[in-house]
C-alpha positions as CSV (number, residue, x, y, z in Angstrom):
1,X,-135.7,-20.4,-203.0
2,X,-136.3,-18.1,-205.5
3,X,-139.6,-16.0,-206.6
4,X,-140.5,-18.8,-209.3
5,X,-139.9,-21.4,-207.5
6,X,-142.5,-19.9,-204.7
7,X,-144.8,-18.6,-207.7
8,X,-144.5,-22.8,-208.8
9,X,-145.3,-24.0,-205.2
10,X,-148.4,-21.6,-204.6
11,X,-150.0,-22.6,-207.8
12,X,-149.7,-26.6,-206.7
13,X,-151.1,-25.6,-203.6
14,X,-153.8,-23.8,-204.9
15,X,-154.4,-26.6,-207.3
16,X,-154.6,-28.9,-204.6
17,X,-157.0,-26.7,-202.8
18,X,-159.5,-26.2,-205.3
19,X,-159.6,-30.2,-206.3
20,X,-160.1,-31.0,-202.4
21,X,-162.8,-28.5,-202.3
22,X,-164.5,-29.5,-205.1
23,X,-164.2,-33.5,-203.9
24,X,-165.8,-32.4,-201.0
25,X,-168.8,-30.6,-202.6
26,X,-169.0,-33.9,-204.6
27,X,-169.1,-36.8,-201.7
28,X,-171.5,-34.0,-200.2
29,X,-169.3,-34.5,-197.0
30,X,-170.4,-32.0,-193.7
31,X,-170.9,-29.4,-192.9
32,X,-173.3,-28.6,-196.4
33,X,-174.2,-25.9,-198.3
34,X,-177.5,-24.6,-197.1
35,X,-179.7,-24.0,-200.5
36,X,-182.5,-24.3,-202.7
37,X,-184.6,-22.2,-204.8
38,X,-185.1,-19.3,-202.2
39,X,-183.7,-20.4,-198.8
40,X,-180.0,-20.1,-199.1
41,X,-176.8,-19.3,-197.0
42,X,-175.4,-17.6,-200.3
43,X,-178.4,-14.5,-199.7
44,X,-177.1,-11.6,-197.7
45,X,-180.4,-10.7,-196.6
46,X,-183.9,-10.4,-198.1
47,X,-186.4,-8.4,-199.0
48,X,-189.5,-10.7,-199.3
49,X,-190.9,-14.4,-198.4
50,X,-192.2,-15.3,-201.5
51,X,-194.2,-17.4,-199.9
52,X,-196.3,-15.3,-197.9
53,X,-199.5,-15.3,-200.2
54,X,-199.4,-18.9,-200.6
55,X,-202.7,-19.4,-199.8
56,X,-204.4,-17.5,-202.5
57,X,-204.0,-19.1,-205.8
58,X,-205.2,-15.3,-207.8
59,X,-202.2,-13.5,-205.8
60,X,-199.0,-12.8,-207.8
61,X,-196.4,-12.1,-205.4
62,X,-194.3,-10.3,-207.8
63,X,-196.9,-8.0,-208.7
64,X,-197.1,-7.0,-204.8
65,X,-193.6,-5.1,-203.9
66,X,-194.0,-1.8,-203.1
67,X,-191.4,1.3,-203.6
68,X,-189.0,-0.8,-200.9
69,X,-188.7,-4.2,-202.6
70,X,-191.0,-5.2,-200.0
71,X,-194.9,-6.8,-200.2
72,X,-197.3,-3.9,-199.9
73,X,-199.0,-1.1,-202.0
74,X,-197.1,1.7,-203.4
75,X,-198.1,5.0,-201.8
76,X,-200.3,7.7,-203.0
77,X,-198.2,10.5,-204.1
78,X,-201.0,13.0,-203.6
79,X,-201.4,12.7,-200.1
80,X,-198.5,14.4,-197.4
81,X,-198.8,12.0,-194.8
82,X,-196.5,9.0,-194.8
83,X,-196.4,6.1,-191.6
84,X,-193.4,3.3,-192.6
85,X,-194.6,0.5,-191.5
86,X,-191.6,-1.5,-190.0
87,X,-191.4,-5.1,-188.9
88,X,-190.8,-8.9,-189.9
89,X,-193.8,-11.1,-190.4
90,X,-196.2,-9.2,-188.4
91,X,-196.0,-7.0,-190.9
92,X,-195.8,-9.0,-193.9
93,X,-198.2,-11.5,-192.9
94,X,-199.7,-14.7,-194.7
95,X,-202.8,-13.2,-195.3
96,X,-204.2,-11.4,-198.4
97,X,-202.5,-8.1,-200.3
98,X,-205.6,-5.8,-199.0
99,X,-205.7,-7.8,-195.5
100,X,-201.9,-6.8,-194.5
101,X,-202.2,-4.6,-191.6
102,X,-200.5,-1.4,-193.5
103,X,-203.6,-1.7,-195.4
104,X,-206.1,-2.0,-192.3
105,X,-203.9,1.3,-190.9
106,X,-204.4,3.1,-193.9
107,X,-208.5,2.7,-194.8
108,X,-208.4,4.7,-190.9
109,X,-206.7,7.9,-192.2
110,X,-207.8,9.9,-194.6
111,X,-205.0,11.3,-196.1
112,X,-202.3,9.4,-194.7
113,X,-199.9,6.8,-196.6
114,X,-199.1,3.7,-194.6
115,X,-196.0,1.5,-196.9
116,X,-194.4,-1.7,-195.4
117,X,-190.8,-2.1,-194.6
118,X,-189.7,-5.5,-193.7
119,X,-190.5,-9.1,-194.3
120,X,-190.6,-12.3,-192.8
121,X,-187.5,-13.5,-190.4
122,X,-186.4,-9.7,-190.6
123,X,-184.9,-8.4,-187.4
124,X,-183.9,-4.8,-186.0
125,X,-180.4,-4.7,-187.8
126,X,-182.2,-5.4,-191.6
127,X,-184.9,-3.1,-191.1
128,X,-182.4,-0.1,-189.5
129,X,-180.0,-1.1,-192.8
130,X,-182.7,-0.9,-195.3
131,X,-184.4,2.6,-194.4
132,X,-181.1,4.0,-193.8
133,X,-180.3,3.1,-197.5
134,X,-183.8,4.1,-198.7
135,X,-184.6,7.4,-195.9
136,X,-184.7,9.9,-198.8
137,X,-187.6,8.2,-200.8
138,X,-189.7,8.9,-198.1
139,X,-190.0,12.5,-196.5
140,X,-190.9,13.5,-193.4
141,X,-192.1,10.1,-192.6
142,X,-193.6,8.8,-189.5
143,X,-191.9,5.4,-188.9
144,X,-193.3,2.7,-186.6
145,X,-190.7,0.2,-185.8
146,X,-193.2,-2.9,-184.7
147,X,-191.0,-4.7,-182.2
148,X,-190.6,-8.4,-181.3
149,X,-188.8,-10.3,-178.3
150,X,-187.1,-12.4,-181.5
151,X,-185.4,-9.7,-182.5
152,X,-183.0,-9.9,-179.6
153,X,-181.4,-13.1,-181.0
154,X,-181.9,-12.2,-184.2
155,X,-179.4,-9.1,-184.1
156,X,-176.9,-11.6,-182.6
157,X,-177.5,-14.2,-185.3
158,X,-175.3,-14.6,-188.5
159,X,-178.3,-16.5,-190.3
160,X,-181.7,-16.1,-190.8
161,X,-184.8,-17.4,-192.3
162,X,-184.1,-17.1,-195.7
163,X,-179.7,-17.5,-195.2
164,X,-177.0,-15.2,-193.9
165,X,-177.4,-11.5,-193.1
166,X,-175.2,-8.7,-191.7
167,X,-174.4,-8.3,-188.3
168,X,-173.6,-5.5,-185.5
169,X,-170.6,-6.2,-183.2
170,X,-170.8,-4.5,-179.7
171,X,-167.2,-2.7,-178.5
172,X,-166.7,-0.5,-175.6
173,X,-164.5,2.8,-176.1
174,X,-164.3,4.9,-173.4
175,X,-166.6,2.9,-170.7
176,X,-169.0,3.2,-173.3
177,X,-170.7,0.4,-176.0
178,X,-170.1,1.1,-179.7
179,X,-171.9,-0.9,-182.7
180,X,-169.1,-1.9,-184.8
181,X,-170.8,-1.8,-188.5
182,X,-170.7,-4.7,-191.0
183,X,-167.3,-3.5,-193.5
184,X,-169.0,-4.4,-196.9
185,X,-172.5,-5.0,-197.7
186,X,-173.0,-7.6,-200.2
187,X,-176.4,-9.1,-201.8
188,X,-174.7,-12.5,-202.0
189,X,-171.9,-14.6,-200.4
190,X,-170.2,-16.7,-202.7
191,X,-167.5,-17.9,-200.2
192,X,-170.7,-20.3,-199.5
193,X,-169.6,-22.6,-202.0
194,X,-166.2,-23.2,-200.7
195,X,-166.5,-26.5,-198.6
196,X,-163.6,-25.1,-196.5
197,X,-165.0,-22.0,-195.9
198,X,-167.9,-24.0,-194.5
199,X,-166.0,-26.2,-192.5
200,X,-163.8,-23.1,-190.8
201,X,-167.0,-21.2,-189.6
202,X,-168.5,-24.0,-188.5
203,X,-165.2,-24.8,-186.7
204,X,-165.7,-20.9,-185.5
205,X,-168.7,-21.7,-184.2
206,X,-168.1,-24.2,-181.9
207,X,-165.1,-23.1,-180.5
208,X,-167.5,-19.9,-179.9
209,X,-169.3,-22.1,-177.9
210,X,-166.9,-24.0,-175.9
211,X,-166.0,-20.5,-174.6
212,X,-169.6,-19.2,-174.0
213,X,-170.9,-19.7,-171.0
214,X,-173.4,-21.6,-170.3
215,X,-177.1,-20.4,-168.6
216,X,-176.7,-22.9,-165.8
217,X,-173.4,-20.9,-164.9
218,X,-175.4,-17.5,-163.9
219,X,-177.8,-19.3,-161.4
220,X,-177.9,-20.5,-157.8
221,X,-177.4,-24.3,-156.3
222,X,-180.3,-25.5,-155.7
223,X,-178.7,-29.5,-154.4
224,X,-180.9,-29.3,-151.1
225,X,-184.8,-28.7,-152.6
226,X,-186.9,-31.5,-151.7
227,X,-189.8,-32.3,-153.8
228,X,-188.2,-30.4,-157.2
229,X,-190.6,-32.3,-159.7
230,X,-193.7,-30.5,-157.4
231,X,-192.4,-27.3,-157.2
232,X,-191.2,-27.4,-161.2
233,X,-194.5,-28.3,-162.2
234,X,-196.6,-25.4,-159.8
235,X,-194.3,-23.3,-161.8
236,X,-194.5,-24.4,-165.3
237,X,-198.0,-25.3,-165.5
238,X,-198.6,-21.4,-165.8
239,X,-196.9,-21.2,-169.3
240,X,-198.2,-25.1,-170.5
241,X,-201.9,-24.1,-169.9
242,X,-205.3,-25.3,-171.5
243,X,-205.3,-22.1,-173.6
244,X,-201.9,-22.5,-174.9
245,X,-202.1,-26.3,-175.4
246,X,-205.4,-25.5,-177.3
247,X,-203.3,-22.9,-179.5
248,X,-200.7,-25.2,-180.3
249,X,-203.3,-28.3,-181.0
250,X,-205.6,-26.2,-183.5
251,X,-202.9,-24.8,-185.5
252,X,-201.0,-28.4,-185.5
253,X,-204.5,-29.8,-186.8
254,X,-205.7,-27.6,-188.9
255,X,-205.6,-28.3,-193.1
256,X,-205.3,-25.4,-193.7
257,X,-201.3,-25.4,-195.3
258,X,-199.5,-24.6,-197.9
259,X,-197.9,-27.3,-199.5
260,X,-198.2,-31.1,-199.8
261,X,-195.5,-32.4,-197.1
262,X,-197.4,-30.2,-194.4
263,X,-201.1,-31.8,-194.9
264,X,-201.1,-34.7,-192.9
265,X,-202.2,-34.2,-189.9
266,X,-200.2,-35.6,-187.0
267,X,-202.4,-37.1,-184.1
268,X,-201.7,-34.6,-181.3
269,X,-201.4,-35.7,-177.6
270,X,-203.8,-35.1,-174.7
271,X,-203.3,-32.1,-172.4
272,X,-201.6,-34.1,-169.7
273,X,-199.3,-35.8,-171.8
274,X,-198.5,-32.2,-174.1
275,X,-197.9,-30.4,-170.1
276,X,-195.9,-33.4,-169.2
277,X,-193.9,-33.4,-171.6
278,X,-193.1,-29.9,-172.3
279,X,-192.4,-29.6,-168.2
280,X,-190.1,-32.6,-168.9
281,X,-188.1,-31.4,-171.7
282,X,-187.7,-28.0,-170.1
283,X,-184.0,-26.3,-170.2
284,X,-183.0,-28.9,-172.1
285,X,-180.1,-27.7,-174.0
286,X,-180.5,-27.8,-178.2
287,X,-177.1,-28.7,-179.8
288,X,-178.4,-28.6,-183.5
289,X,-179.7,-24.6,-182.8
290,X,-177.0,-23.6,-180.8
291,X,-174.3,-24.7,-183.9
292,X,-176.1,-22.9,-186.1
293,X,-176.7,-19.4,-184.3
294,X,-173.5,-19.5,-182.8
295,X,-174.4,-19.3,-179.3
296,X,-176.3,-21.6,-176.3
297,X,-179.8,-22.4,-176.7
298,X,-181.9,-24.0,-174.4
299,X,-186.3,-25.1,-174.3
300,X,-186.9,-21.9,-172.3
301,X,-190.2,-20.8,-173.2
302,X,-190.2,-18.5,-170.2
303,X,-186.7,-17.2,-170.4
304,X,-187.8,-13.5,-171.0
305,X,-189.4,-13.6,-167.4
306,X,-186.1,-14.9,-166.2
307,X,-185.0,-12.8,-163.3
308,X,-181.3,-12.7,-164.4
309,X,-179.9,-12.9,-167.9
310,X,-176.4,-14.1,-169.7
311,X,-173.5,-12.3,-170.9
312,X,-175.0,-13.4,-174.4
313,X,-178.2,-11.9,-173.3
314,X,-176.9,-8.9,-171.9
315,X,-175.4,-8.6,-174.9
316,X,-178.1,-9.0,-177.4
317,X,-180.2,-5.8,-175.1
318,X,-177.2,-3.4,-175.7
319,X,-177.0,-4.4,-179.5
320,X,-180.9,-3.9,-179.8
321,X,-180.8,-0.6,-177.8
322,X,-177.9,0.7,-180.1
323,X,-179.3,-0.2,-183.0
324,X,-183.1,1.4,-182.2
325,X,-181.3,4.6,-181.2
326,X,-179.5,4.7,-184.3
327,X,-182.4,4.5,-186.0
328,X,-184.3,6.8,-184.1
329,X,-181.8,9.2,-185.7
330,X,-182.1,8.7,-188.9
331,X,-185.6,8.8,-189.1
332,X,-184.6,12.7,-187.0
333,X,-182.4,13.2,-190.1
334,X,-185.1,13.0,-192.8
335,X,-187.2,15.5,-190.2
336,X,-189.2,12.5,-189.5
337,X,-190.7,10.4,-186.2
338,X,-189.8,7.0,-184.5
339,X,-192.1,5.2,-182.7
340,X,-191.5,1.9,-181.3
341,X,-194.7,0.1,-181.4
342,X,-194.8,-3.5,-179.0
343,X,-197.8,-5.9,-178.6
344,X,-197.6,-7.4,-175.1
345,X,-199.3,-11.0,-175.3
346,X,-200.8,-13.2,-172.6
347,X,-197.8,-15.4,-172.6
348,X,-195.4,-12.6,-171.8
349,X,-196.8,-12.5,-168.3
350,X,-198.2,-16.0,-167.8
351,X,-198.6,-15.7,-163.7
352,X,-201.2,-14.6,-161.8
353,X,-199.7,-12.9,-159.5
354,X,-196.4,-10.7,-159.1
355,X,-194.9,-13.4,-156.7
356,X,-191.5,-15.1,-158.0
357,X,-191.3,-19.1,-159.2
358,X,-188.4,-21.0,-159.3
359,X,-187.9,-24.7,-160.7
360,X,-185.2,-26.7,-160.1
361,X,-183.2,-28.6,-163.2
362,X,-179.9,-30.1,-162.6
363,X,-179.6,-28.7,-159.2
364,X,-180.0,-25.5,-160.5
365,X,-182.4,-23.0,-159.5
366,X,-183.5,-20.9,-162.2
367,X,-186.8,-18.1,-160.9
368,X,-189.0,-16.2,-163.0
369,X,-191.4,-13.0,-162.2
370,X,-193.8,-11.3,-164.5
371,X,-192.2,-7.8,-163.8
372,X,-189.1,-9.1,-165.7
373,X,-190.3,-9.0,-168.8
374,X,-191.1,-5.6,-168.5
375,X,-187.7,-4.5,-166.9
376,X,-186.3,-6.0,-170.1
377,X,-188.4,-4.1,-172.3
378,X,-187.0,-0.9,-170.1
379,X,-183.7,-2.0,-170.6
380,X,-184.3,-2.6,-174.7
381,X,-186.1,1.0,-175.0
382,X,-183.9,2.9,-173.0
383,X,-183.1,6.7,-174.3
384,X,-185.9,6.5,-177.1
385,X,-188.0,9.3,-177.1
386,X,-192.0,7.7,-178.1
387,X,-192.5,4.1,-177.2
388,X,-196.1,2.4,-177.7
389,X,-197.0,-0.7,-175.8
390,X,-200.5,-2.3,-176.5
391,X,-201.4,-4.9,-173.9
392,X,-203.5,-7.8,-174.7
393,X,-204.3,-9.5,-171.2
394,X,-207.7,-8.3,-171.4
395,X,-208.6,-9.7,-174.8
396,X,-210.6,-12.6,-174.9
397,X,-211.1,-13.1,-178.7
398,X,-209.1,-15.6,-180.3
399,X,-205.5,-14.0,-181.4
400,X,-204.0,-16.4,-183.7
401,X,-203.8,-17.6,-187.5
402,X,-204.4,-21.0,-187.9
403,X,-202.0,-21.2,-191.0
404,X,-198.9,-20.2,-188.9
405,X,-199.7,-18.8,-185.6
406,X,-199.6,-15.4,-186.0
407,X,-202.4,-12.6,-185.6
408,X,-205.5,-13.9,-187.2
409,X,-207.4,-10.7,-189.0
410,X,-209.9,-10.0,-186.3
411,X,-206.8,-9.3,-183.9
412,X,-204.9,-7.0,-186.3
413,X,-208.0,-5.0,-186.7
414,X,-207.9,-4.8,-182.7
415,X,-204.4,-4.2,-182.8
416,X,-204.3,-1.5,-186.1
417,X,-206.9,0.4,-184.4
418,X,-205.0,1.2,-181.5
419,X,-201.9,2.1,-183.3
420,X,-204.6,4.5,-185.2
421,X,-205.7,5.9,-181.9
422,X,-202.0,6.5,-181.0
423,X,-201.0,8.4,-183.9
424,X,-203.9,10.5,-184.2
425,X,-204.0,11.5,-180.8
426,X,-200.2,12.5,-180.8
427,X,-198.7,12.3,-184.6
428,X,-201.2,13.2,-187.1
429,X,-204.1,15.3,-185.0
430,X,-205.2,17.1,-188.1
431,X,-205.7,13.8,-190.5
């Protein structure tokens, strides 16, 4: 055949292609493009939830992005000082401009900047991206990285709260694990509205998961336990408490939201019924999640306290751990400090005791400990040099928003004030 006649063959092909493409964007057939006016599988990251001052009508949220792209105040150039704030919605918040917790940090110091990097959904790989693009803005800065256990599967996961995002692959050279960096870097992915490109990663995806094992293949048999619904629930009724089932009941019912489909409130079930059913459900694998991440998820409120983890899970530590201690180097580069900053809450040790529980679900034994959760934070902060971890099993006010859950402004004010405790003791002595 010769070249034209290939050259006349590719373009009917290509012809073809595009028509079927487009026919399939018409009859809206699955899987669909995820989008709307700011949530979209077309963004390659973000810099800002634009709805995170939704609740205060005289608040312009494009008159609120700071020197990043990020919500927050621009810093004082005057002053010497500088702490990056780093972190997803912690850091962002819901709450008003001056009511953020960089500016609870800063009205502490006297002549110390404190400027925001990070936004809601944001995870380790986003934020070590970012200030690597943006390290020489800042000199000399002291950068604390506040840490969440969401990070670990957000590192792993190709999209996020507001669409798609860059990712870190994990290779081993030399007995050794190596991040393999994302190639190119792009603001927006316009392969997204190819119906076929769709449909092939989404045919990726599950034949990811077909491979992937699954949790139930890293535990024990557990065929022979008598009385399994007795020992499940002497276990799980440490995690479905009164407290928590009040916490989930008061931000469920309260009026205060945002927008119109979210202000009905939904008549919420008794405490037995809530524990009941949450003990019931337990473990109970989540298809819809799992297709979208790319990997097995299960209802495991507890699974950081699991006493053994997943290849996946494995995985997701080594990532995290790469990725802080590549950031802990290029904050060194810009003559700078990295702190990791984490918040330990009540539920992250919901037992009373350092004994180990076990349940029983499909003949499967799955155990759980307090001290796990702490040998996985080891495991996460391995090798970096100042680490920070704030406890909160001794504080009896209330912690949470009743908007969306997070730390209500009597907490961060707890919280803020021992970060400011930290850092003067060992960062900033002679502020």
């Amino acid at each position: 055949m010769k070249a034209k006649n290939y050259f006349t063959v590719f373009i009917i092909f290509l012809i073809f292609f595009i028509i079927c493409d487009i026919s399939a964007n018409i009859l809206k057939l699955r899987p669909l493009l995820w989008k709307n006016s700011y949530y979209s599988y077309l963004n390659n990251s973000w810099d800002t939830w634009h709805g995170a001052d939704h609740l205060f009508e005289n608040e312009i949220h494009s008159m609120q992005k700071n020197i990043f792209g990020h919500r927050g105040q621009n810093p004082n150039l005057k002053l010497k000082n500088n702490i990056i704030l780093v972190g997803d919605s912690y850091v962002e918040t819901s709450h008003k401009l001056i009511d953020m917790p960089e500016n609870i940090l800063r009205k502490k110091f006297k002549n110390t900047n404190v400027i925001s990097l990070g936004s809601w959904g944001w995870s380790t790989d986003q934020q070590y991206i970012k200030f690597r693009n943006k390290k020489k803005i800042i000199s000399k800065p002291i950068v604390v990285l506040w840490f969440q256990m969401n990070d670990l599967s957000g590192n792993i996961t190709k999209h996020g709260f507001l669409g798609s995002k860059h990712i870190f692959k994990l290779k081993k050279k030399n007995n050794n694990w190596h991040l393999s960096e994302p190639k190119i870097l792009f603001d927006k992915n316009y392969f997204e509205y190819s119906y076929f490109y769709r449909a092939i990663n989404k045919i990726l995806l599950r034949t990811k998961l077909i491979k992937e094992k699954k949790i139930y293949d890293f535990s024990s048999d557990c065929k022979n336990y008598t009385k399994k619904k007795e020992i499940n629930f002497e276990t799980l009724k440490h995690y479905f408490n009164q407290e928590n089932y009040n916490m989930i009941k008061e931000i469920s019912q309260s009026s205060k939201k945002p927008y119109e489909n979210l202000k009905s409130i939904q008549e919420f079930p008794s405490f037995r019924e809530w524990q009941n059913k949450n003990i019931k459900n337990y473990l109970k694998y989540v298809p819809s999640k799992s297709l979208a991440n790319g990997y097995h998820i299960y209802n495991e409120d507890m699974k950081f306290n699991r006493t053994f983890i997943s290849e996946i899970e494995k995985e997701s530590e080594i990532i995290t751990n790469l990725i802080l201690r590549k950031f802990e180097k290029e904050v060194q580069s810009v003559n700078g400090k990295f702190i990791i900053f984490f918040v330990k809450k009540k539920q992250n040790q919901p037992f009373p005791n350092n004994k180990t529980y076990s349940i029983c679900i499909d003949d499967k034994k799955f155990t759980y400990n307090n001290n796990s959760f702490d040998q996985k934070l080891d495991r996460i902060f391995k090798n970096l040099e100042n680490v920070f971890i704030l406890d909160l099993k001794n504080y009896n006010e209330k912690h949470y928003d009743l908007f969306d859950g997070h730390y209500n402004q009597i907490t961060n004010e707890f919280i803020m004030n021992n970060l400011y405790t930290h850092l003067k003791s060992n960062f900033l002595i002679n502020d």
